[in-house]
N, C-alpha and C positions, 0 to 999 in steps of 0.2 A: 837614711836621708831625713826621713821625719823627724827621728829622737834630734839629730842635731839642730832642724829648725827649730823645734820645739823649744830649744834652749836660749836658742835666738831670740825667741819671742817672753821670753822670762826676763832676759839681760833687756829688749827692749824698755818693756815696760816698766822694767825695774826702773832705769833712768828716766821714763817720762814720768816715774811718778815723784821722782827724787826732784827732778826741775819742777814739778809743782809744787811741792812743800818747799820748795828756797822760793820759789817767786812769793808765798802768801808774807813772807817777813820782811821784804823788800821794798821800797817806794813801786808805786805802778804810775806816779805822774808827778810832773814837775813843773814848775815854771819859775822862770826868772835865771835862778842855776848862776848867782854872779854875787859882789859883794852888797848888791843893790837892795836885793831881795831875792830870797828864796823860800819857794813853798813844796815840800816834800809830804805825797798823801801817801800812804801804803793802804791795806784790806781792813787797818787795825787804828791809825793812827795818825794824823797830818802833825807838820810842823814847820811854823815859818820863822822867818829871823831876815835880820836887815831894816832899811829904810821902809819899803812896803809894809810891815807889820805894822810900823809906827803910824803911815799912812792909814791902812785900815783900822787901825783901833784910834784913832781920833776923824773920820769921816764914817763909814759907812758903821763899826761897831763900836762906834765913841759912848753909847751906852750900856758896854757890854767892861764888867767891871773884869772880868779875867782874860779879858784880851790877851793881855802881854805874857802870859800863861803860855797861848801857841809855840812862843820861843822854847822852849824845851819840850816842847812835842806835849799833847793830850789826845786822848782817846777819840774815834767818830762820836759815839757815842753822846759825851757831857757835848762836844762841837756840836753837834746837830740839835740838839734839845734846850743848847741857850740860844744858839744864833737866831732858831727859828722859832724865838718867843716876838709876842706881836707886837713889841717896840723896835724891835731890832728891825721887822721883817716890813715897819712903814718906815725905814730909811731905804732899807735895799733889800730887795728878796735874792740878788746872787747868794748870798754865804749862804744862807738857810736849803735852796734848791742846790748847790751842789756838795756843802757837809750832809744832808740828808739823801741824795741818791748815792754818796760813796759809804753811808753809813749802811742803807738796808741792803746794798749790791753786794757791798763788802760781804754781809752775811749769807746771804743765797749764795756766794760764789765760794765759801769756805764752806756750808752746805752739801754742797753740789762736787766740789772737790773731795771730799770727804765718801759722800758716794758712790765716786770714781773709783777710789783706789779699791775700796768693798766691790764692785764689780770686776776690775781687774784682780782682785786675787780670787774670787770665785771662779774667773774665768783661768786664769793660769790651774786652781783647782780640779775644774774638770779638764783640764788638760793632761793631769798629774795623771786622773783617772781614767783617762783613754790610754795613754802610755806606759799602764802598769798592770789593767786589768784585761779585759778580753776584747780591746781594740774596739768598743762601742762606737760609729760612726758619730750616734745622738749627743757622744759627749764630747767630741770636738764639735759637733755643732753649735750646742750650747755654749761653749767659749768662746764662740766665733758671735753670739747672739750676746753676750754679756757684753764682749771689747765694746762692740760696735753702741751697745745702749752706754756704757759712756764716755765712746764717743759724743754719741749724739747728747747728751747733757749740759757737759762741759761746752761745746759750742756754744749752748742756748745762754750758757753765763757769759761767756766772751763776747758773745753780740749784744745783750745787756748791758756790759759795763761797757763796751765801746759807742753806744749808741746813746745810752742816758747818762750814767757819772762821769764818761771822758768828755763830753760836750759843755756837762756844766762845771766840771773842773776848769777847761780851759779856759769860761767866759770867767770864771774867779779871778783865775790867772792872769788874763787881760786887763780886767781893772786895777789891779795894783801893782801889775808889771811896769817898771821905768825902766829897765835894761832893755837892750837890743835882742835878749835869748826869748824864743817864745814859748807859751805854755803847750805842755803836749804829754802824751806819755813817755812811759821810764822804762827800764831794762826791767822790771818784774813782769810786767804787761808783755813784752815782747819775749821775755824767757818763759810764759805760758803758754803762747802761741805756739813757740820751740817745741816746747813739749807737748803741744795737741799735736805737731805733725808726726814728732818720734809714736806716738801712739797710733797715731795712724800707718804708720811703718809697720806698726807690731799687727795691725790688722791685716794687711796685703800679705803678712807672709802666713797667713790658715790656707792660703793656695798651694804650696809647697807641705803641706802640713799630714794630709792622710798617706798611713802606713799601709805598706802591700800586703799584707793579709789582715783588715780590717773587715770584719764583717755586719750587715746587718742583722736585726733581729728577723726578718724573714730569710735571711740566708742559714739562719742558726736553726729556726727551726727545720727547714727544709733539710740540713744537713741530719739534725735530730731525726728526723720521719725516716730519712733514707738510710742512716746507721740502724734505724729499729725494723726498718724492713728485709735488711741484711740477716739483722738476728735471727726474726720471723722465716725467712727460706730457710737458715740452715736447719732450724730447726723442723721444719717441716720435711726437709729430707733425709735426716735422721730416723723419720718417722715410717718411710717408702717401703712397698713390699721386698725381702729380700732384706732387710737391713736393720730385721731383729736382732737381738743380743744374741750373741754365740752359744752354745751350751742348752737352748730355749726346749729345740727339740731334738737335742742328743741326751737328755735324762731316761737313762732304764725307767721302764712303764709300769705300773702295778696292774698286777692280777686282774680282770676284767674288762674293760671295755679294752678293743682293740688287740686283747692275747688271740694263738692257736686255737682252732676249733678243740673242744673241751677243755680251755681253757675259762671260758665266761662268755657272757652274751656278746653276741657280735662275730663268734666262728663260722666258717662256710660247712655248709654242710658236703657227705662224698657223692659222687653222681648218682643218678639213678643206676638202678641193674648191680651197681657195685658193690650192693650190701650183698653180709649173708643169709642162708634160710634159715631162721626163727629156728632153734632146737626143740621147740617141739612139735614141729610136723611131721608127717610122715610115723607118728608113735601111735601104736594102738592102745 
């Protein structure tokens, strides 16, 4: 049952990380969306075209000589560092506040995503190493401590960019929107989200995840202690009266201690009375 969650949890995250690498190449916001005007930002890049372009480069960035440059897409980057030069930014500070929070968010959240998947493959990693080596409890936890840290990262960009660059995108969007479609986010934004929950999927299944003879390190020693004290008896009764080596005291004896009387020290002598009289008594 583990090995195949296990695998579960590979193929998840494989796809959440796959939806995060299409979402960073993607628009994350839009507005207008019509022949009027349209303004398309991604992580990397905005690009407008239409009536509105021409609107904003003869009102609010009428002194901004690459305006009409937007039309075929430029970087956040040059966007945020002409807009919010200080001519530009005493007609209107919109362009300058929302090219500069999609320019520095854009970068934390590629950052941050980046981080993500080096945590998810460490974490798949020690997963590799619970389920190949001696079933370490410590190393599905550790995987289970990695998903979740980023998790928790990625969040922290998704509620930054929804909270600061989606707010001043759309007030952008607002002022040079003349269509009826309103500014808002795009399918790369909401295909992130997608994939923060598939990853959160891959975290709920480390519950299904520990193997039936998974042991701890004090399990392991304990086991240790009690196989060496296994050792330790048998060989202590190997040791017990009675259970010397055969042959110890069946070796023929030498001469001496232990032989027949006149054989060497240690013979019984014959009783009293039983000896005879001296040969020379009794001679005159």
């Amino acid at each position: 049952m583990g090995t195949k969650v296990a695998v579960a949890y590979v193929l998840v995250c494989s796809l959440a990380a796959l939806g995060q690498l299409i979402s960073l190449f993607v628009r994350w916001h839009m507005a207008g969306g019509n022949l009027i005007f349209t303004m398309d930002t991604t992580l990397f890049s905005s690009k407008m075209s239409g009536g509105g372009l021409s609107f904003l480069c003869s009102t609010l960035l009428r002194k901004w000589s690459q305006c009409q440059e937007l039309s075929k897409g430029m970087w956040l980057q040059d966007i945020q560092s002409q807009t919010c030069a200080p001519l530009l930014v005493q007609l209107h500070s919109a362009p300058c506040d929302a090219y500069k929070a999609a320019y520095i968010l854009g970068i934390v959240s590629v950052l941050i995503y980046i981080t993500n998947w080096i945590l998810m493959a460490c974490s798949c990693g020690m997963l590799w190493q619970y389920l190949s080596g001696k079933h370490k409890p410590e190393y599905r936890d550790w995987s289970f401590y990695l998903i979740c840290a980023g998790l928790f990262v990625v969040l922290i960009a998704l509620l930054l960019w929804s909270f600061i660059a989606l707010p001043a995108l759309d007030q952008l969007g607002k002022l040079v929107n003349w269509g009826s479609n309103p500014a808002g986010a795009s399918y790369g934004y909401f295909l992130m989200w997608f994939s923060f929950i598939f990853q959160c999927a891959a975290t709920f299944l480390h519950w299904w995840m520990p193997l039936s003879n998974e042991m701890t390190e004090e399990d392991r020693l304990q086991q240790q202690m009690q196989k060496e004290y296994q050792q330790y008896g048998a060989a202590q009764a190997s040791q017990a009266p009675g259970a010397y080596a055969p042959g110890y005291y069946d070796s023929p004896q030498a001469p001496g201690y232990g032989a027949p009387y006149g054989a060497g020290y240690g013979a019984s002598a014959p009783p009293y009375g039983a000896q005879g009289m001296p040969a020379h008594w009794g001679q005159a």
